[in-house]
VEXKOL-329183 format. One line per 3 residues: number of its first residue (from 1); their letters; for each residue x, y, z of C-alpha. Coordinates in Angstrom, 3 decimals, padded with zeros to 6 digits, m for minus. Example, Ala and Ser with C-alpha at 12.3 -4.5 7.8 and 13.67 -1.06 7.14 Angstrom:
! residues 2
1	AS	012.300:m004.500:007.800; 013.670:m001.060:007.140
END
This chain:
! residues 544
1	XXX	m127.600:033.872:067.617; m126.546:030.366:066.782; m125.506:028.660:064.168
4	XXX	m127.517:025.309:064.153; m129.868:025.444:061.171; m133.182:026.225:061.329
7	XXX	m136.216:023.666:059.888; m135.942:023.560:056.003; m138.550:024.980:054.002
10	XXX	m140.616:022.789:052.321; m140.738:023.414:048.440; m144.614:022.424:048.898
13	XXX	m144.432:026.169:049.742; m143.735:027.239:046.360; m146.046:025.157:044.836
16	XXX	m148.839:026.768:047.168; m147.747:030.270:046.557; m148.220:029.784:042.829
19	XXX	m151.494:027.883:043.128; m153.326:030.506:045.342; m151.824:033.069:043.112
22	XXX	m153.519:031.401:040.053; m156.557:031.712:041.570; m156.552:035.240:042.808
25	XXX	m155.036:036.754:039.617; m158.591:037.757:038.320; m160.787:038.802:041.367
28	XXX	m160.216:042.629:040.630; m160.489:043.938:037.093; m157.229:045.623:035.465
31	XXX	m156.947:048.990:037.353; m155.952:052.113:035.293; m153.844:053.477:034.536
34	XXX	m150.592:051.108:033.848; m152.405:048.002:033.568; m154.615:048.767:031.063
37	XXX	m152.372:050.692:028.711; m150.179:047.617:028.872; m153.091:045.271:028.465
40	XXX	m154.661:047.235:025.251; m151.356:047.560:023.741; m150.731:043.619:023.575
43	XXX	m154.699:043.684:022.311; m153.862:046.342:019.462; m150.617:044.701:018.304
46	XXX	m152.506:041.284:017.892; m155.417:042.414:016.777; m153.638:044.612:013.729
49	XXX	m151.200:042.066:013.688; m148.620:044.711:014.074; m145.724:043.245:015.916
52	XXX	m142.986:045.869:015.495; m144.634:049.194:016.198; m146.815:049.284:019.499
55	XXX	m150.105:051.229:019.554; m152.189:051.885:022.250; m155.909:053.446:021.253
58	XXX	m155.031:053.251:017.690; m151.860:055.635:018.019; m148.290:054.656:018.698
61	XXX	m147.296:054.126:022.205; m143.309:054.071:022.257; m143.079:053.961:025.534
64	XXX	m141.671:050.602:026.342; m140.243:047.546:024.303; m142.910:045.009:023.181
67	XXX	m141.334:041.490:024.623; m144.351:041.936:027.434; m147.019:042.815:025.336
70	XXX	m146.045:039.442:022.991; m146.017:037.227:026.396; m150.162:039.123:027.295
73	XXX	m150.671:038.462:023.447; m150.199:034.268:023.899; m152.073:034.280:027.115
76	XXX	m155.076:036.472:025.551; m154.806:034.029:022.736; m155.131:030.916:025.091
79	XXX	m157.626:032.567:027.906; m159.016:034.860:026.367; m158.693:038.995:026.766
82	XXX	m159.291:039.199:030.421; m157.849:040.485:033.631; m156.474:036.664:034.312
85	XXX	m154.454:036.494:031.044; m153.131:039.887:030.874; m151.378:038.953:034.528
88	XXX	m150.365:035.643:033.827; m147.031:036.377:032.726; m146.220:038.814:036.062
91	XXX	m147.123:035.464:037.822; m145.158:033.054:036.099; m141.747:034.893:035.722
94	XXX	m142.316:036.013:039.403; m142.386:032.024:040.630; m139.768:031.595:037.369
97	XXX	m137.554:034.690:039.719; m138.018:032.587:042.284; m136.673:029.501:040.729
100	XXX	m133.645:030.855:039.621; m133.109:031.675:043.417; m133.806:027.815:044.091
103	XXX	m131.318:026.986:041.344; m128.540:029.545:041.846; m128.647:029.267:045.505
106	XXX	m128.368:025.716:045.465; m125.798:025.670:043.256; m123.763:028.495:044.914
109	XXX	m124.564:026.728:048.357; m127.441:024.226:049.284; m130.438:023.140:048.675
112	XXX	m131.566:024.741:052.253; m130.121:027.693:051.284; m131.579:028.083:047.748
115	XXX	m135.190:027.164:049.381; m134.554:029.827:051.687; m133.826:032.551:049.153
118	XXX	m137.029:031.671:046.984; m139.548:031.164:049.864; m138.545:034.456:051.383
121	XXX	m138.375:036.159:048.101; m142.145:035.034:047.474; m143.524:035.728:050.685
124	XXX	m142.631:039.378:050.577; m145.630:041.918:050.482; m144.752:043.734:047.107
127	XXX	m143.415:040.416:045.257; m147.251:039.276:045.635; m148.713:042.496:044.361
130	XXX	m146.319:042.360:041.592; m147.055:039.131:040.644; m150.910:040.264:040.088
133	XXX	m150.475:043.337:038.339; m149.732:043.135:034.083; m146.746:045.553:034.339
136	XXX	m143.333:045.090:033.072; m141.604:044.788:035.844; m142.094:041.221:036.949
139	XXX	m140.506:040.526:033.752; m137.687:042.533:034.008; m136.853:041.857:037.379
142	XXX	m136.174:038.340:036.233; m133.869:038.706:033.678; m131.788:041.274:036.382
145	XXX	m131.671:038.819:039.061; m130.783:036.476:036.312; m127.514:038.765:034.879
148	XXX	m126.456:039.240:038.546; m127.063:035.164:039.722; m124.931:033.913:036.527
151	XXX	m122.031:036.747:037.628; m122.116:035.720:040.928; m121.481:032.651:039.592
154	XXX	m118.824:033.345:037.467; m116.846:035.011:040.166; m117.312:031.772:042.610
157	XXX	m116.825:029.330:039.712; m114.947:031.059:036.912; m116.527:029.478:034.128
160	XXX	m116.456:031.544:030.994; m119.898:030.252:030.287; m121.393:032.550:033.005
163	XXX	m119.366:035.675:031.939; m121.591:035.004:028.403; m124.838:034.496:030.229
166	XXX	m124.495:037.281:032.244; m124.226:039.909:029.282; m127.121:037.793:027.093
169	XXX	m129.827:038.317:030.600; m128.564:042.160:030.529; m129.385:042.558:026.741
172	XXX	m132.344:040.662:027.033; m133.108:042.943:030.397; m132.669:046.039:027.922
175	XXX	m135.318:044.401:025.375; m138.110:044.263:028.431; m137.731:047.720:029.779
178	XXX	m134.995:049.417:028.207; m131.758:051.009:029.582; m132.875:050.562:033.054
181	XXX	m131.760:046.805:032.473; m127.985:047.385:031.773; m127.782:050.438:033.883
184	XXX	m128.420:048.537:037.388; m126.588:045.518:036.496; m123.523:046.993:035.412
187	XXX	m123.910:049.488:038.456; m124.065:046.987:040.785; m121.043:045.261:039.405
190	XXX	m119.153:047.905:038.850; m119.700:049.089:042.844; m119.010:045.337:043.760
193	XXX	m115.795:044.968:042.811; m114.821:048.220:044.135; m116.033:047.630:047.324
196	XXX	m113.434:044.661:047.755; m110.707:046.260:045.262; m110.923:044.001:042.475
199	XXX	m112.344:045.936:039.300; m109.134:046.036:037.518; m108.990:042.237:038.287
202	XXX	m112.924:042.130:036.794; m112.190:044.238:033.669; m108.816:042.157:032.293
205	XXX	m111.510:038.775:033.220; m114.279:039.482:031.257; m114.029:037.896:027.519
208	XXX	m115.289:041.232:025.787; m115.052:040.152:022.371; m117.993:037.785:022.656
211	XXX	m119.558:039.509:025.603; m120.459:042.467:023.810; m121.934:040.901:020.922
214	XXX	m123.671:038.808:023.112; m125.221:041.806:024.363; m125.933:043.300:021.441
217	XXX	m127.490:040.525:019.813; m130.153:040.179:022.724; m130.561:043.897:023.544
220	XXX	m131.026:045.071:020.119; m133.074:043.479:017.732; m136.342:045.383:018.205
223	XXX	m134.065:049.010:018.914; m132.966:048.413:014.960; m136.436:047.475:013.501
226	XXX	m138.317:050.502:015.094; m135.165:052.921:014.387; m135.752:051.539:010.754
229	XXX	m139.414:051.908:010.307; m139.533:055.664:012.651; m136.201:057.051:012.815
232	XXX	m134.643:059.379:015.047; m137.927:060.646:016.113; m138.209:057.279:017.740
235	XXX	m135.272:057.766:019.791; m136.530:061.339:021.063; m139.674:059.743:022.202
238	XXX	m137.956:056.788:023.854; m134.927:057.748:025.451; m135.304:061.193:025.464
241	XXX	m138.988:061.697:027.215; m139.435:058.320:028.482; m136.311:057.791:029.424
244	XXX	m134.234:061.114:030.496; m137.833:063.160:030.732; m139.074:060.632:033.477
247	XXX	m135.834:060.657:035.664; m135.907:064.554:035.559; m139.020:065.953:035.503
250	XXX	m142.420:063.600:037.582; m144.263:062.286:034.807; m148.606:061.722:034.769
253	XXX	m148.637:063.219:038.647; m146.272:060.306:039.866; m143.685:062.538:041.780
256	XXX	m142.825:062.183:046.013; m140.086:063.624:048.115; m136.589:062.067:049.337
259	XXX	m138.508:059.382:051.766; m141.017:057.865:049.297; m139.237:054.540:048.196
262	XXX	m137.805:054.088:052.465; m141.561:053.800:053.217; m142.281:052.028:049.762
265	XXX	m139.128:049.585:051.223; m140.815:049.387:054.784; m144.131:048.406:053.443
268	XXX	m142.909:046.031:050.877; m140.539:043.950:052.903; m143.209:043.242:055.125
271	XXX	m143.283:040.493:057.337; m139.522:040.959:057.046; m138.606:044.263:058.224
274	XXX	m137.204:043.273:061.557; m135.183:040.485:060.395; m133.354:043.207:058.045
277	XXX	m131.110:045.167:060.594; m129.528:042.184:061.628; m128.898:040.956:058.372
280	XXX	m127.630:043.905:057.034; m125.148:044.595:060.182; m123.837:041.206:059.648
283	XXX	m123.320:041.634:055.722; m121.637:045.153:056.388; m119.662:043.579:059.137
286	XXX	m118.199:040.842:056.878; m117.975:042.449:053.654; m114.553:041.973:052.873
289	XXX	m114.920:038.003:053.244; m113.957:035.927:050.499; m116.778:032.912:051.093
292	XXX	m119.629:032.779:048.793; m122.260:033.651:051.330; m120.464:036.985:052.249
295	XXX	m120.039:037.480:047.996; m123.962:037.038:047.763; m124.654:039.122:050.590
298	XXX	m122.361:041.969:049.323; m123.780:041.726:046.189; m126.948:041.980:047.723
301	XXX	m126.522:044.723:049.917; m125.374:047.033:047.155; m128.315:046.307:045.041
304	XXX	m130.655:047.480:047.427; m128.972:050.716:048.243; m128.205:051.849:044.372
307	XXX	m131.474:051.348:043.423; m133.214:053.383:046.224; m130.645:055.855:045.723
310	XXX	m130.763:056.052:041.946; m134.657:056.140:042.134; m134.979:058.253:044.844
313	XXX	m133.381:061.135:043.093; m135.330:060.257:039.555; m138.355:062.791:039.785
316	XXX	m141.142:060.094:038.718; m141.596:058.082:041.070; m143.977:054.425:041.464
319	XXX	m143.552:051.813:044.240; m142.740:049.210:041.574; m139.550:051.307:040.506
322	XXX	m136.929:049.288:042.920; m139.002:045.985:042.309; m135.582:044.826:041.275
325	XXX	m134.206:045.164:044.694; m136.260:041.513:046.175; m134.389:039.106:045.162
328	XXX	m131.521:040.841:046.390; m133.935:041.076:049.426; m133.949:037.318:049.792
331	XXX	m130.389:036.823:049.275; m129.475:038.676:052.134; m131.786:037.805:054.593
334	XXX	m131.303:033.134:053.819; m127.282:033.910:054.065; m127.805:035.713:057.410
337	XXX	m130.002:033.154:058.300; m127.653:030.376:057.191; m125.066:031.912:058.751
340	XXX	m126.581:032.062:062.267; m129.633:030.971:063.174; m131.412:033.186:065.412
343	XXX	m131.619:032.060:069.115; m134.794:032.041:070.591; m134.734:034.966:072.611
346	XXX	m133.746:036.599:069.353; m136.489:034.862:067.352; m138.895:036.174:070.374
349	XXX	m137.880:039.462:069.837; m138.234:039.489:065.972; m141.977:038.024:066.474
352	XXX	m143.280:040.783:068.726; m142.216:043.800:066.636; m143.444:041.241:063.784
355	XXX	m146.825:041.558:065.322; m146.488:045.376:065.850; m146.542:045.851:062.665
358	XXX	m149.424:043.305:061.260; m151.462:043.164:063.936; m153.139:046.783:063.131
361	XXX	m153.451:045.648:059.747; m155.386:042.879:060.313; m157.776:044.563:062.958
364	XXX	m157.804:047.475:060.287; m159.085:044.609:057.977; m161.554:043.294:060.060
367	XXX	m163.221:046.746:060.864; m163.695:048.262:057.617; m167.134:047.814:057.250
370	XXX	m167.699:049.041:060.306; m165.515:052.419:059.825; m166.050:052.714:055.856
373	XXX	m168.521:056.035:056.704; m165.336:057.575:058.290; m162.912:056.665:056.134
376	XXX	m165.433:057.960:053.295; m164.881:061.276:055.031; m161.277:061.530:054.812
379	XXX	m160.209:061.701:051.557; m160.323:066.253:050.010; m159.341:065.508:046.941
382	XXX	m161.906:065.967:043.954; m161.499:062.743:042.479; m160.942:060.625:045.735
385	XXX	m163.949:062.187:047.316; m165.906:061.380:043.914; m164.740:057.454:043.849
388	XXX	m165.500:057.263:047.724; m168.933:058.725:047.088; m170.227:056.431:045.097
391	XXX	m172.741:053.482:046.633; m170.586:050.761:046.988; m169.862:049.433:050.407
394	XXX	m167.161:046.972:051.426; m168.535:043.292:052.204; m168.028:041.213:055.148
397	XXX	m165.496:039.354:052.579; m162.778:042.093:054.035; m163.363:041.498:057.892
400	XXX	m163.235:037.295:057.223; m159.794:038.095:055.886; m158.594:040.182:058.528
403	XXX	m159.397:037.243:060.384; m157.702:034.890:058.717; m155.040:037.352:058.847
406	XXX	m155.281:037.704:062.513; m155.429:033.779:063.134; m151.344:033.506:061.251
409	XXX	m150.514:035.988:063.508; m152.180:034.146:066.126; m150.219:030.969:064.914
412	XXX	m146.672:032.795:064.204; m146.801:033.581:068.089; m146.616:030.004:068.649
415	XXX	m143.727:029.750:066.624; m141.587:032.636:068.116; m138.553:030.002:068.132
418	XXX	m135.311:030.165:066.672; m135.846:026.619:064.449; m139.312:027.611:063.148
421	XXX	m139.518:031.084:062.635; m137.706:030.919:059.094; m141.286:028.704:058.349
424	XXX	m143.601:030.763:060.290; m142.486:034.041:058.697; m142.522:032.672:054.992
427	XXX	m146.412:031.824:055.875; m146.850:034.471:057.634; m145.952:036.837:054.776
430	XXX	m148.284:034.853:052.442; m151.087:034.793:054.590; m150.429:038.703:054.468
433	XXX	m150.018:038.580:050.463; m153.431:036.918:049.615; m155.662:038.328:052.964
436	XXX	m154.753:041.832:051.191; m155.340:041.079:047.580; m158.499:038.932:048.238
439	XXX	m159.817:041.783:050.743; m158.740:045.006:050.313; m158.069:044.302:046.595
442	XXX	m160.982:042.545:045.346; m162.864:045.951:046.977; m160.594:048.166:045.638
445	XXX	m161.311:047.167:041.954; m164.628:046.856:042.133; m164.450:050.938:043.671
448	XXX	m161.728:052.212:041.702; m163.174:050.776:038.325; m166.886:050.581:038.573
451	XXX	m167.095:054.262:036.533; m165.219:052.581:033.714; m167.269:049.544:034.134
454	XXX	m170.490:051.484:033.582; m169.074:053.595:030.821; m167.687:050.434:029.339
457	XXX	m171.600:048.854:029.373; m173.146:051.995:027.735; m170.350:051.773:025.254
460	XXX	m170.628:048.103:024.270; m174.202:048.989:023.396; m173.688:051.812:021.190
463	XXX	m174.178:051.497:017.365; m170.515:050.201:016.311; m170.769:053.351:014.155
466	XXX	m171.218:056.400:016.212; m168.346:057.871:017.145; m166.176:058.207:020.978
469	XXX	m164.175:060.477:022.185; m162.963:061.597:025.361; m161.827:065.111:026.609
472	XXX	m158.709:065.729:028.459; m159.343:061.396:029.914; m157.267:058.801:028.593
475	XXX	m159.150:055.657:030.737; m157.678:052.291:028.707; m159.931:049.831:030.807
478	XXX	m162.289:051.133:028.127; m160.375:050.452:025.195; m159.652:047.549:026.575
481	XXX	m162.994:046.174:028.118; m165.540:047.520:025.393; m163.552:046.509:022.570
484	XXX	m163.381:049.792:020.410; m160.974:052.972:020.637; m161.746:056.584:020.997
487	XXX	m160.272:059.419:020.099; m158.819:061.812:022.723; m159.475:065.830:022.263
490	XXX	m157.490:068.192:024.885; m157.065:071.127:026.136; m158.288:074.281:024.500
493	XXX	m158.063:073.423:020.930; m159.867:070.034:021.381; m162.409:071.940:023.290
496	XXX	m163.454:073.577:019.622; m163.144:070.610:018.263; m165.811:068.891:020.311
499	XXX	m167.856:071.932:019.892; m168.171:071.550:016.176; m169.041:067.871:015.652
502	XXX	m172.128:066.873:014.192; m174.128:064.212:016.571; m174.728:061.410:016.993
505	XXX	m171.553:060.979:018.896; m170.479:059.689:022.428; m168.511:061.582:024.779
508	XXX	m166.712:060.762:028.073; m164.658:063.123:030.935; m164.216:063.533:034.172
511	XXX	m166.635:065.515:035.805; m163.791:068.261:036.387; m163.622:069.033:033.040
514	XXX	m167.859:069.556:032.406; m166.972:073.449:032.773; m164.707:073.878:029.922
517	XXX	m167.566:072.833:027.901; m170.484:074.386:028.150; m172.537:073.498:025.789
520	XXX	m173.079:070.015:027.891; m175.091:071.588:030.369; m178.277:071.433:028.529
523	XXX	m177.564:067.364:028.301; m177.930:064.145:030.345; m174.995:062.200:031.174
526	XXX	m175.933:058.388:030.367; m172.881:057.654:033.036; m172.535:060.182:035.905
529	XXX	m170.381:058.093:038.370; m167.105:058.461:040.788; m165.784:061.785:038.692
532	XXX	m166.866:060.016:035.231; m168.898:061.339:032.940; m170.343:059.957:029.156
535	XXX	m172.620:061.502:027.038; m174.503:060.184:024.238; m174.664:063.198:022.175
538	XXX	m177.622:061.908:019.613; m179.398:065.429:018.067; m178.503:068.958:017.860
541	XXX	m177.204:071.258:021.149; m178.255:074.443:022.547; m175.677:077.058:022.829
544	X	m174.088:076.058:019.560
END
């Protein structure tokens, strides 16, 4: 390693990251299941013009604050209700995350520096999924990095000012995705200061008596309007099952053992996992320093670990659950890269285990239409054998991007030097971002969704009158793509229910679920497709 700097990245780079993003946000339709019941709650509350109480499918849907859903809401009102609008604000506050890296870091340090911290941050595999998928998290993640940039600034500056802002981006953090948003930051802190000793010191600093309002004031407004309107029943649903019931129990089949979010980590630092050892070494090594570099990297480096510890022993579990961790990410890796530069030998090393990692990928790109028969074959569960079964086949659109994928890879080789390889990996890891989403995405939408898709058409084209429901299926990229709610029947009870309606009524389930009612086996499904099923139930039934 050496300490000379390394070229400065180019804040053209930014620029491009946001403009390809732009135009990839709506090649693949809004997947279920978290998309869409985020994207049809920001349709109810503006089409009701109920902006207090959320509802998803016509019934209410505490599940999350509403900031998000108003931010879909001004897109859908400007683009339209589409795929592109209901993502838009995932892209924006991920290049506005971004920005405040830019800002902070320049401010903390230099302009190299802060360039350094965004460009990494955005060129990071999950950052780029994030930034296409209409989820919260983009939007919390922001106002998180934002609590922890303004205290790292008030510790290196000591301006009051900071202290304030700090507790206003945790309250507001608390009004995107609820106690998650004060519970890291304060961690964090908290583990911080103990780490060098000073908490005591922190604790007699911090101006309390308009820091805690502060808080309050951004945190709470919606809280007190729903706990009006609901009551305490409101709190059960929220904190209680949503909350507490999702850290101890897995919630909707989302569970995974003690390793899921160190391969989710792996996979989502990617291109720079093998920058990471070194950069965490040196921040371990040094994290007793008093410089600002060392203060960001310590800051940093307990971020990362909290989270994947905290998470890891929550029972639900979703890749997107430590999404708060990247900016940290970023920090880390520009001040060991500021710091020390590595040589070229180093930088040599870094590239080939660089390549051992993407190089499969983009080969695997290249040959999926090639091996899609075999991969069909793999898959023994019901409903992944049922999606993989149906007749769509991956285009040559998949193997061009592995390609293009393979030519950066090509190209970073030729860069394997200490001075560029800051550049070449930022590119690199964009190349990666959009190759994927334009590829394997695009094709995974159109698989994943087309049985939606085709009940959606059947159900656009039904007399506005005649009744939907589903049976033991809540599918929102219906709601959401055909305009019109249905009601959901489950289990045993809603089983009778069905049983006794008068046609003509519509019906949609998974294929699974045919069995527990029989009385469908004298019909035609208008939609049999990847484990979907809808019936347009029009006369009278044998086996009544």
């Amino acid at each position: 390693m050496h300490s000379s700097s390394s070229n400065p990245i180019p804040v053209w780079l930014l620029w491009m990251w946001a403009l390809l993003t732009l135009a990839t946000l709506g090649l693949a339709p809004l997947f279920d299941y978290d998309e869409t019941i985020y994207a049809q709650t920001a349709v109810d509350m503006m089409h009701h013009g109920e902006w207090i109480v959320p509802t998803a499918n016509g019934l209410q849907f505490f599940e999350k604050p509403p900031f998000t859903y108003y931010l879909m809401d001004l897109c859908f009102s400007v683009f339209g209700e589409n795929a592109f609008a209901a993502r838009l604000p995932s892209s924006l506050f991920t290049l506005a995350t971004a920005l405040l890296l830019l800002h902070f870091g320049t401010r903390l340090h230099s302009r190299h520096f802060g360039l350094a911290a965004a460009a990494i941050f955005l060129s990071m595999l999950e950052v780029g999924f994030l930034a296409h998928a209409a989820i919260l998290d983009a939007v919390l993640n922001f106002f998180i990095a934002a609590c922890l940039l303004n205290y790292a600034l008030w510790l290196h500056g000591g301006e009051r000012r900071h202290a304030l802002w700090t507790a206003a981006m945790m309250g507001a953090a608390v009004s995107i995705k609820g106690p998650v948003g004060a519970v890291v930051p304060v961690m964090v802190i908290v583990a911080e200061r103990l780490l060098v000793g000073h908490l005591r010191q922190l604790l007699a600093d911090i101006p309390w008596l308009t820091a805690l309002p502060l808080f309050f004031l951004t945190a709470t407004p919606w809280y007190l309007m729903i706990l009006i309107e609901h009551g305490p029943g409101f709190l059960y649903e929220f904190i209680w099952v949503q909350n507490i019931g999702r850290a101890m129990h897995p919630m909707q089949g989302h569970g995974g053992g003690l390793h899921y979010y160190i391969v989710v980590f792996v996979v989502s630092v990617l291109p720079w996992l093998a920058v990471l050892p070194r950069a965490t070494v040196q921040a371990w090594q040094q994290r007793r320093d008093d410089d600002v570099l060392t203060m960001l990297s310590r800051l940093a480096m307990v971020l990362i670990i909290l989270v994947i510890v905290l998470f890891t022993f929550a029972q639900t579990k979703l890749p997107h659950y430590i999404s708060c961790i990247y900016p940290g990410v970023a920090l880390l890796l520009a001040s060991a890269w500021i710091r020390a530069v590595p040589d070229d030998m180093a930088a040599r090393r870094i590239t080939r285990m660089t390549l051992s990692l993407l190089v499969p990928v983009a080969l695997l790109l290249i040959s999926v239409p090639l091996i899609y028969p075999w991969l069909q074959t793999l898959p023994h569960h019901p409903r992944a054998v049922a999606i993989l079964a149906q007749d769509i086949s991956p285009s040559l659109l998949i193997s061009c991007m592995g390609g293009l994928l393979l030519l950066a890879l090509v190209w970073l080789l030729r860069q394997a030097s200490g001075a560029r390889l800051l550049f070449a990996l930022v590119v690199t890891g964009m190349a990666l971002q959009f190759t994927l989403l334009v590829g394997a995405g695009g094709f995974a939408g159109r698989l994943m969704q087309a049985p939606t898709m085709a009940i959606v058409d059947k159900v656009t084209a039904m007399p506005e009158a005649m009744p939907f429901y589903s049976y033991n299926l809540n599918a929102p990229s219906i709601s959401f793509y055909a305009g019109r709610n249905y009601r959901m029947e489950l289990g045993a009870e809603g089983a009778g229910n069905l049983s006794r309606l008068t046609p003509p009524f519509a019906l949609m389930l998974r294929s699974e679920s045919r069995p527990e009612l029989p009385w469908l086996s004298s019909l035609q499904p208008a939609v049999d497709q990847g484990g979907y099923l809808l019936y347009l139930v029009t006369s009278g039934r044998n086996g009544e």
